[in-house]
C-alpha positions in Angstrom: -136.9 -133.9 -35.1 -134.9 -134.3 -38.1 -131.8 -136.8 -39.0 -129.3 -134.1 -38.9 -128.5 -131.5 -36.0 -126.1 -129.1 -36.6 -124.5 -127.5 -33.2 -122.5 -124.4 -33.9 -122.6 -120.6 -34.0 -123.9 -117.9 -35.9 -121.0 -116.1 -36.3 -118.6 -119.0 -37.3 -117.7 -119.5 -40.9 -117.4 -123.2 -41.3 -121.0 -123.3 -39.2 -122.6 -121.3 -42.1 -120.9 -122.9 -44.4 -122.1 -126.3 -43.2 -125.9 -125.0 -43.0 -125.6 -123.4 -46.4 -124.6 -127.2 -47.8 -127.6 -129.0 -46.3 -129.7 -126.3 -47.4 -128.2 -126.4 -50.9 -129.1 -130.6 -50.7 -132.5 -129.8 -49.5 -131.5 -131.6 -45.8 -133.8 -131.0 -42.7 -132.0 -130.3 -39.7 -132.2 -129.0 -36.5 -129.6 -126.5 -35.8 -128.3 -125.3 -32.0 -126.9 -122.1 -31.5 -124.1 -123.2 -28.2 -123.6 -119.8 -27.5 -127.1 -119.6 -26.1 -127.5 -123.0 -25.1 -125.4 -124.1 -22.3 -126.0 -127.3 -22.1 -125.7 -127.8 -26.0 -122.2 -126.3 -25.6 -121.1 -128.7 -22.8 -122.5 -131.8 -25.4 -120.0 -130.1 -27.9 -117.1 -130.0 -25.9 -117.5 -134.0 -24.3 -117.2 -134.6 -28.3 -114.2 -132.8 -29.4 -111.9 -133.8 -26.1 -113.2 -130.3 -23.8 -112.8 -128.5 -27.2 -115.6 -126.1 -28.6 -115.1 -127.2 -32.2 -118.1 -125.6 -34.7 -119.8 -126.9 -36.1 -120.1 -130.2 -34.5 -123.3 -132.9 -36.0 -124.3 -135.6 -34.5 -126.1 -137.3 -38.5 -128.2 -140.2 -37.2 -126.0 -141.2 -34.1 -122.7 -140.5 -35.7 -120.7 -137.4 -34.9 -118.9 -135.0 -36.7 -116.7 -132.3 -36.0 -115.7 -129.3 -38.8 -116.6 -132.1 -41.6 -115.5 -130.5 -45.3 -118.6 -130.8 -47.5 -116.9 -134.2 -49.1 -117.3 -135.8 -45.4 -120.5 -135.0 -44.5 -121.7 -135.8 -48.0 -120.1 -139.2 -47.5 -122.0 -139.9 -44.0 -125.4 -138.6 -45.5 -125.4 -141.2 -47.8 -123.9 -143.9 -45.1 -127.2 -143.1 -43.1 -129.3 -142.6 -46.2 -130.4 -139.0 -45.4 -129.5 -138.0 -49.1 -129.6 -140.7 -52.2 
């Protein structure tokens, strides 16, 4: 189980987006598709406030919600999962 899990859907945007970054930074991470994961969806939504936001990544025990790349690049470092 990697660092990183990424909890979204494969038709959202800013969830491709999101998986395209860590891919581009070479990032493991384990991604969860909430559409087809009930319980993964409920996770999301204690989160965000009963909101479905996507995606939503929990990066070594800290959670983000729709981070821009400049966010999630800044927690990465924080919890040392990129140098």
């Amino acid at each position: 189980m990697s660092q990183v899990k990424v909890y979204g859907a494969d038709w959202c945007s800013m969830t491709q987006q999101t998986l395209s970054y860590l891919d581009e930074k070479n990032v493991p991470y384990d991604y969860v598709n909430i559409e087809k994961d009930d319980r993964a969806r409920e996770w999301v939504k204690r989160q965000n406030e009963g909101k479905e936001r996507k995606p939503t990544l929990d990066v070594g025990g800290e959670i983000l919600s729709e981070p821009s790349d400049s966010e999630l690049e800044s927690v990465l470092r924080r919890k040392h999962v990129v140098g």
